[in-house]
C-alpha positions in Angstrom: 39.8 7.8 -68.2 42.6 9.0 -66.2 45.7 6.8 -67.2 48.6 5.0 -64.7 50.1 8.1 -64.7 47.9 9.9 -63.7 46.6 8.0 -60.9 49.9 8.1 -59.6 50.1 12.0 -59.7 47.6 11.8 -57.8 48.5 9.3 -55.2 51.3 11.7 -54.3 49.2 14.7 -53.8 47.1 12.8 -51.0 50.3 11.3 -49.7 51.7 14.7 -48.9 48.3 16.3 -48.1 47.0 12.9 -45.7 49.9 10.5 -44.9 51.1 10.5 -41.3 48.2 12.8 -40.2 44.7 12.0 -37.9 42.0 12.8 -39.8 39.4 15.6 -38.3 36.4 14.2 -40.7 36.0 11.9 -42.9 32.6 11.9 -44.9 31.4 9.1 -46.9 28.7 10.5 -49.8 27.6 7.0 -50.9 24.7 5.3 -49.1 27.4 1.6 -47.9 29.4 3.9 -46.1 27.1 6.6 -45.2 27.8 5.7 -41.1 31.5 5.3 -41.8 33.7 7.6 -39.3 37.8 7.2 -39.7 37.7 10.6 -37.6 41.1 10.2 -35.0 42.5 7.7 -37.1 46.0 8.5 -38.3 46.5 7.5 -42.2 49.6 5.4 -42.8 50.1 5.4 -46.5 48.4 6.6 -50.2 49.4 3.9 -53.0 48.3 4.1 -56.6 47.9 0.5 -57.9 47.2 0.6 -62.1 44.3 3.0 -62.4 43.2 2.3 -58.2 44.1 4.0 -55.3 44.5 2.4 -51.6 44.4 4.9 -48.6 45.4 2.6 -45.6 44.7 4.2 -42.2 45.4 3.2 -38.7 43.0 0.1 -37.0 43.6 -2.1 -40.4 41.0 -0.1 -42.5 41.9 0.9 -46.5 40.2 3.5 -48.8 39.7 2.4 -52.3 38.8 4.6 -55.0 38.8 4.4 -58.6 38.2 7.9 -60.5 36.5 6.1 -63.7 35.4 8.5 -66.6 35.3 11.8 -64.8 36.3 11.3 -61.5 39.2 13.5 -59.5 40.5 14.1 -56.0 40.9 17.6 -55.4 43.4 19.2 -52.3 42.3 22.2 -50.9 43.6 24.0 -47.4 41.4 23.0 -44.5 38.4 24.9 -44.6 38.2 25.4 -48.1 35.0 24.0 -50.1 34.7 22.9 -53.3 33.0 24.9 -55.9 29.5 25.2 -56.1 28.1 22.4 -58.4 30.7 19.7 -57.5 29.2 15.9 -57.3 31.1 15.1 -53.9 31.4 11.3 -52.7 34.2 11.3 -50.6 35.9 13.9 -47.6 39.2 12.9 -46.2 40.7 15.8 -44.0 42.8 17.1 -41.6 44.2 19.9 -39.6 46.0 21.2 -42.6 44.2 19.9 -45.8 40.8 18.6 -47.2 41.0 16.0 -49.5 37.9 16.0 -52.1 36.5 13.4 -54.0 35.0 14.5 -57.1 32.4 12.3 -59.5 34.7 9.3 -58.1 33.8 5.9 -60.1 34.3 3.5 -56.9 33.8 3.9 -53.3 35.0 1.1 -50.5 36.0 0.9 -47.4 37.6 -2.8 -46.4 39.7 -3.8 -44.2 43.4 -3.7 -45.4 43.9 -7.4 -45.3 41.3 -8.1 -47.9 42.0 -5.0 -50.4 43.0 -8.3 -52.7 39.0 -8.4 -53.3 39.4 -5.2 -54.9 42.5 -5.2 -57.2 43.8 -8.9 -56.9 42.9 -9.2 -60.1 45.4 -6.7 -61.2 48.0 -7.4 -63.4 51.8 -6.2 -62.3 51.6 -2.3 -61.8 53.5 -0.3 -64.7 54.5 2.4 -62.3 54.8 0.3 -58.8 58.1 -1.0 -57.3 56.9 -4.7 -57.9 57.2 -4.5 -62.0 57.4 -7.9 -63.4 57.6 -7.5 -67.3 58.2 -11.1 -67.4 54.9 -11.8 -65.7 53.3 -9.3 -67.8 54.5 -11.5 -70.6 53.0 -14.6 -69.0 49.3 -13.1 -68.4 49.5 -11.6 -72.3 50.3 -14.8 -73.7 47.3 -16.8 -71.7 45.2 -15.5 -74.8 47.0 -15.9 -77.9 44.3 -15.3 -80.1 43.6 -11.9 -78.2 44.4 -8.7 -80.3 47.4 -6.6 -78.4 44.9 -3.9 -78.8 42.8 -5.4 -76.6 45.1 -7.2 -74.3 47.0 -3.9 -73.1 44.1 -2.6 -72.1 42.7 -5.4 -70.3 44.1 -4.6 -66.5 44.1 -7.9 -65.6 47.5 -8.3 -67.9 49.2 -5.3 -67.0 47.9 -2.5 -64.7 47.4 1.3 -65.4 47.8 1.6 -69.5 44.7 3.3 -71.0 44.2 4.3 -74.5 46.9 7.2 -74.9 49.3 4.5 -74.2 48.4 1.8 -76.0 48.1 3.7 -79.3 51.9 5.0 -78.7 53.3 1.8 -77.3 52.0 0.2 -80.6 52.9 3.2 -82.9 56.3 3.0 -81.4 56.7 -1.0 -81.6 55.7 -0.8 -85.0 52.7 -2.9 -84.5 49.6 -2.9 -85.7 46.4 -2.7 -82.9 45.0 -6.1 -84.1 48.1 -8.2 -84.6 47.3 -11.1 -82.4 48.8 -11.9 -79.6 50.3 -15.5 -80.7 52.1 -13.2 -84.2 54.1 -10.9 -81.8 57.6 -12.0 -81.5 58.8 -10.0 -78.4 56.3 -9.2 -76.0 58.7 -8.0 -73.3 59.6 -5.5 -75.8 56.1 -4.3 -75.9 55.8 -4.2 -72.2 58.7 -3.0 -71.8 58.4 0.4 -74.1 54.9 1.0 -72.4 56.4 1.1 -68.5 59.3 3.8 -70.0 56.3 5.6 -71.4 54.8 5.9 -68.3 57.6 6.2 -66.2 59.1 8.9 -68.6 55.5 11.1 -67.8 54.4 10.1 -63.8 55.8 13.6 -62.8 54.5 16.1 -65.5 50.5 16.7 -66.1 51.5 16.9 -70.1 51.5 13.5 -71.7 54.5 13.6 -74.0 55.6 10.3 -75.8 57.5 12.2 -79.2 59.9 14.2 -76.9 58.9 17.4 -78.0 56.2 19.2 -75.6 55.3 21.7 -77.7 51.6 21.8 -78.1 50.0 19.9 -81.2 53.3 17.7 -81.0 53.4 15.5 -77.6 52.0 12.4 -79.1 52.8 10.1 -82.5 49.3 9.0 -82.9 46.9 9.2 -80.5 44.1 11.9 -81.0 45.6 12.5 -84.4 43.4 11.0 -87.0 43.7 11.7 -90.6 46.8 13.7 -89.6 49.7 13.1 -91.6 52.1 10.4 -89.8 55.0 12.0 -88.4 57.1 9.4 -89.7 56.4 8.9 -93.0 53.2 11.6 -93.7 50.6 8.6 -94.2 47.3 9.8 -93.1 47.0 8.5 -89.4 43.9 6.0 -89.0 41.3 5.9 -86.4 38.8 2.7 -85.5 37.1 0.8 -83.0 38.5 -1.9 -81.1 37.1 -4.5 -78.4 33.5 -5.4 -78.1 30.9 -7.4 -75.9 32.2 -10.2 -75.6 36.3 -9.0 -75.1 37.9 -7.9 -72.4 38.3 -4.5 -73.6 35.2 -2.3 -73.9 35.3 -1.0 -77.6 37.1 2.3 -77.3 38.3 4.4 -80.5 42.6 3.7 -81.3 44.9 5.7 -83.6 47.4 4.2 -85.7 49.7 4.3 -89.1 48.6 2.0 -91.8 52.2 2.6 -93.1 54.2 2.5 -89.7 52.2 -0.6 -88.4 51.1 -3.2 -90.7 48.7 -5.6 -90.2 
């Protein structure tokens, strides 16, 4: 899944493709919004929020999407169409550009004084101009038995960190994925190292979290198990983490034995 990042890469292709433009067409692929028209309507502004984007447009009406597992927005010159074989949900577009939808996860249209029933429940945003590491603390600490594992990747704590960043923030706060919550003595460390993470990479495709780009070398420990650590050459672990019954769906994490004990 697309990370905070990346979401945000993305919220600044529509807003230079869409923003401050009428729309010629808009065309809703999913059967709630199937009658939907926002033809005429000029949009105001393209956010990112976490892993969610909000496309406000004129007459108090916002687009949310979320791109899930395999969604993507694609921008293409007006008139072009997307290649044969695309799953299309969504068509935002203009005079100049066509905005595409691709296998997007979520799908709304609300009005824009109620887009708080669609990510209220969102944590402070990593990458938005409202960062509150100190309220990022609070919500982490409402669970003290909670694994950090988990709790970064519960969006409800701290928006837009997925699993690439978890397994570095951890790796490079020398902590183990299922310390718990109430044995970590600096939280706004934590938080703290995972926002530079993201900030560091919002305007580059690459993820890069060692410094280095070089292929093979961008990350310490994510998607490098039984690799030797590049700290101390200990072969790097992989396991499971979260569960029913968690707020994290159980998704696969990297780590050091060595670098991050338990």
């Amino acid at each position: 899944m697309p990370e905070g990042d990346a979401v945000y890469r993305t919220a600044a292709r529509l807003r230079a493709a869409l923003d401050g433009r009428p729309l010629t067409r808009s065309d809703f692929r999913v059967p709630r919004y199937a009658s939907a028209d926002l033809s005429g309507r000029i949009v105001l502004e393209t956010v990112s929020m976490g892993k969610h984007l909000l496309t406000r447009v004129e007459g108090g009406l916002t687009v949310h999407t979320h791109l899930r597992m395999e969604g993507s927005w694609r921008v293409l010159p007006a008139g072009r169409r997307p290649p044969p074989g695309d799953v299309v949900r969504l068509v935002l577009a203009n005079a100049s550009w066509v905005a595409i939808g691709v296998r997007l996860g979520m799908v709304d249209l609300v009005p824009t004084a109620q887009e708080d029933r669609l990510v209220g429940h969102l944590g402070p945003d990593l990458l938005g101009p409202g960062w509150d590491p100190a309220e990022a603390v609070r919500r982490l600490s409402r669970a003290p038995d909670t694994t950090i594992g988990e709790a970064l990747l519960d969006q409800r704590n701290l928006a837009g960190i997925g699993t690439i960043y978890r397994a570095e923030t951890l790796f490079l706060s020398g902590l183990s994925p299922w310390r718990r919550i109430r044995d970590i003595p600096d939280l706004t460390s934590v938080v703290t190292r995972a926002q530079r993470l993201l900030e560091a990479n919002k305007s580059r495709a690459a993820t890069v979290t060692t410094g280095d780009t070089r292929p093979g070398r961008t990350t310490w420990v994510y998607g490098r198990g039984s690799r030797p650590c590049r700290r101390c050459g200990t072969p790097i672990a992989t396991g499971a983490l979260g569960g029913p019954g968690t707020a994290a769906k159980e998704r696969l994490i990297n780590w050091c034995p060595h670098c991050q004990p338990q």
